[in-house]
C-alpha positions in Angstrom: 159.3 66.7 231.6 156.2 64.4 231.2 154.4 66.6 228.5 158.0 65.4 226.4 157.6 61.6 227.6 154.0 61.6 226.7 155.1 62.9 223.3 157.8 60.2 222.5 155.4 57.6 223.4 152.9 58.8 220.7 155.4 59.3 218.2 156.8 55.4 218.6 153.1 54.3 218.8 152.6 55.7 216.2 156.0 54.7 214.3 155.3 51.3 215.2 151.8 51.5 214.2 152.8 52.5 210.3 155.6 50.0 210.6 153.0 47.2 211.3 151.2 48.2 208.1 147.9 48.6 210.4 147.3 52.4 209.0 147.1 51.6 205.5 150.3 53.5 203.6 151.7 50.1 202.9 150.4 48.4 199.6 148.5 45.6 199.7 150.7 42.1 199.1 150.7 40.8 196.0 152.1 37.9 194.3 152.7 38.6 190.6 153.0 35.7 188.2 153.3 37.5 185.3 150.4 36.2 182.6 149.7 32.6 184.1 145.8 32.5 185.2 145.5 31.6 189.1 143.5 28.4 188.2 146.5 27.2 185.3 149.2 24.8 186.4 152.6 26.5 187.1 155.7 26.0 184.7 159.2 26.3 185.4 159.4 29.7 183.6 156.5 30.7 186.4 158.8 30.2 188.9 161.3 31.7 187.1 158.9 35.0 186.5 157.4 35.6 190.2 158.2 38.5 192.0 157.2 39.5 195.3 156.1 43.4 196.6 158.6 44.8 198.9 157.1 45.6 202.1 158.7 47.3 205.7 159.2 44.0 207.1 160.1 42.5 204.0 162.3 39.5 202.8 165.9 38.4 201.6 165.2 38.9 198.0 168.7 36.7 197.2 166.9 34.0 199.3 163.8 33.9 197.8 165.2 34.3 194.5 168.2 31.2 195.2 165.1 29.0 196.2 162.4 29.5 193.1 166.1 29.0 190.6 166.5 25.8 192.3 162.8 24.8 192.2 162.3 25.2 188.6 165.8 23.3 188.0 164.5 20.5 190.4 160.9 20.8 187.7 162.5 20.7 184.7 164.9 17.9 185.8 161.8 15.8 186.7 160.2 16.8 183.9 163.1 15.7 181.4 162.8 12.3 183.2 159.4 11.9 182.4 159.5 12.2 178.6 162.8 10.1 178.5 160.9 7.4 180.7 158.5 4.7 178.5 
């Protein structure tokens, strides 16, 4: 009886510990924005072009995805404004 509580405890500290991305089988996080340099201003179509890596704990892609759409609308809009301003 203990031998099998012993051995469910190291299987879920061990599920938990892979889960947490502390035992390295998880890639590494990266941002991709496609061929912009890190040290070159972002443009709409940046915006429009990032993608995120997927990870256990991950994200709402349709979120994520809702939110850059809308921020390079907003950066477009305030960019039309600029050249139509004197």
């Amino acid at each position: 009886m203990w031998v099998f509580a012993i051995l469910v405890g190291l299987v879920l500290g061990v599920v938990a510990t892979v889960a947490a991305g502390r035992v390295g089988f998880l890639p590494p996080v990266e941002t991709r924005l496609g061929a912009t340099p890190p040290d070159a201003p972002l443009e709409p179509r940046d915006l429009r072009d990032v993608r995120f890596s997927l990870a256990v704990r991950g994200y709402r892609m349709d979120e994520v995805d809702a939110l850059l759409d809308r921020l390079a609308a907003e950066w477009e809009q305030r960019d039309a404004r600029r050249t139509e301003a004197p």
